[in-house]
Each structure stands twice: as structure tokens, then as C-alpha cells.
C-alpha positions, 0 to 999 in steps of 0.5 A, spaced: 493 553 544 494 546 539 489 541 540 492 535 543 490 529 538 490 523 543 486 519 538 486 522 531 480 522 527 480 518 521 474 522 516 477 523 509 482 519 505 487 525 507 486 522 515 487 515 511 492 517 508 496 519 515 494 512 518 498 509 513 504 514 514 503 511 521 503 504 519 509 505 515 513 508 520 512 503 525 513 497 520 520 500 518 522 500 526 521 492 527 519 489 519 515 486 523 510 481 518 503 484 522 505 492 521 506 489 514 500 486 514 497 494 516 501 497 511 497 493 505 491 493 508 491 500 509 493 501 502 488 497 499 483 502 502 486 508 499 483 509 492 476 507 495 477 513 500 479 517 495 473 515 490 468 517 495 470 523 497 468 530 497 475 534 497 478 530 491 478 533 484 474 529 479 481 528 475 483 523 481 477 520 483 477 518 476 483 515 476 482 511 484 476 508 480 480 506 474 485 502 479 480 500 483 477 496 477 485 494 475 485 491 483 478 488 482 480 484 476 474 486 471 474 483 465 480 478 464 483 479 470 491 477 468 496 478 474 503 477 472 508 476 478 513 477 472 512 485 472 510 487 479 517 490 481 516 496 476 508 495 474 504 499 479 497 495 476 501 489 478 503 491 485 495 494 485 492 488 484 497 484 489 495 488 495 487 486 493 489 480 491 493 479 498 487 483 503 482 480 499 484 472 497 490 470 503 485 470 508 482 464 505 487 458 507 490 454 501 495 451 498 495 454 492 502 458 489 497 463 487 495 466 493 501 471 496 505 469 502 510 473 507 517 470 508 523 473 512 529 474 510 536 476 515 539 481 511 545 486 511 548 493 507 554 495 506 557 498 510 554 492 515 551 494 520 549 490 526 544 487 528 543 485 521 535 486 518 530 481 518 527 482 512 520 481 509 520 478 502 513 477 499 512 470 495 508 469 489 509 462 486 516 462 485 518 469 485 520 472 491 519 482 492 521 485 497 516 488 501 518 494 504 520 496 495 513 494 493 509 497 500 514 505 498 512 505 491 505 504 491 504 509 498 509 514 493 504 513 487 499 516 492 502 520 495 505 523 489 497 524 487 495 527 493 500 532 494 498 535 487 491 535 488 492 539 495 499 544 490 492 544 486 487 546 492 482 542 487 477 542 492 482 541 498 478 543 505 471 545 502 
């Protein structure tokens, strides 16, 4: 008999990782600006999750340490919005920048803010799309683009490690 999950279990950065598929879809449902919230939260917690662990391979721990210590901003610490839309260091460091700074109120250009947008494709669809678009100064990243890519990089990397079998269920 299958063991009904009524509250999953969150014990390993694979756990996580689920929680942010989760989280994912139910912001791709409403684009409502607090799953989004989640969505960056969660993966913000990813590479530190995956660090820690004792089922990762030391190859992807190493990597989650190097992108932990990008989003920390060690040593001259350079967060240009110009790249963030190809520049997975850049979009690393705006979620930490997001979950970690915009928490403090400010009228600073430099702290992110989340603004929504109607918008429609073609063919047109109705009702058309609120849209959540993030704001750094004067330049405005779609949101679900930049929350997709980053939960793709991460994903990409754990898929390998699990086709590897690099210490997955120890």
C-alpha cells in the first residue's frame, strides 16, 4: 500500500527541492507576488541545502560553496542589473540580495522591489495575465524568467548527480 504524504517531509536538499516545485506551481496559478516571494526564498536556501548534505557529491557541494560565496558578495561584491537576464551569478546574487536586504524598508534604488504588470500573448488569451515584473533602479526582469532559470540551473545539477548515483540514497 502507498504511503499517503499528508505533510511531506523536508529532511534533504532533494526534500527542498520539492518544496520549491511546489511553490513554483502554485505561483505559476495565481502570479500572485507572495508565492513569488516563496519561490525566492526557497531558492535562496537551495545551494545551502545542497552544501550540507551528506548525499551530494563533493563536485556539487563545491559548486553550491562557490555560489554561496558569489550570492554573499565576498570580496568586491559587483551586482550589475545590466546582466542579470543571462548572468545566473547575477540572478544568485539578486535573490540573496532580495531575501536578505528587502526586508529592511528603504527608499533606496538598490533594494529590489516587485511590481505587476497586466499582460497578454498572442494568440490573446483572456483573462489577460497579471505579471510580476522585478524592479532594480530603472531596470525592470520578469520574474517567473529569472525564478525558471535559476530553479532550472539547479535542477539541471541535481538530476545529474542523482543519473551519477554520486552518493544519492546513502
Amino acid at each position: 500500500m502507498n504511503k499517503i504524504e499528508i505533510i511531506p517531509e523536508i529532511s534533504d536538499c532533494y526534500d527542498l527541492f520539492k518544496k520549491l516545485e511546489f511553490d513554483l506551481k502554485r505561483y505559476s496559478k495565481n502570479n500572485h507576488s507572495y508565492e513569488l516571494i516563496d519561490c525566492l526564498l526557497t531558492l535562496n536556501s537551495i545551494p545551502e541545502w545542497i552544501s550540507k548534505s551528506d548525499k551530494i557529491s563533493e563536485g556539487l557541494k563545491g559548486l553550491a560553496e562557490g555560489k554561496i560565496y558569489i550570492m554573499k558578495g565576498h570580496e568586491n561584491f559587483v551586482f550589475d542589473e545590466s546582466t542579470i537576464d543571462s548572468d545566473i551569478d547575477q540572478q544568485l546574487r539578486f535573490i540573496r540580495l532580495f531575501c536578505n536586504h528587502a526586508k529592511h524598508k528603504s527608499e533606496s534604488g538598490q533594494i529590489p522591489r516587485i511590481i505587476s504588470r497586466y499582460g497578454a500573448t498572442l494568440p490573446m488569451t483572456l483573462p489577460a495575465k497579471l505579471y510580476n515584473l522585478i524592479a532594480l533602479g530603472t531596470k525592470e526582469i520578469d520574474a517567473e524568467f529569472l525564478i525558471h532559470n535559476v530553479y532550472s540551473f539547479w535542477k539541471d545539477k541535481l538530476d545529474k548527480e542523482k543519473t551519477n548515483d554520486n552518493c544519492y540514497n546513502k
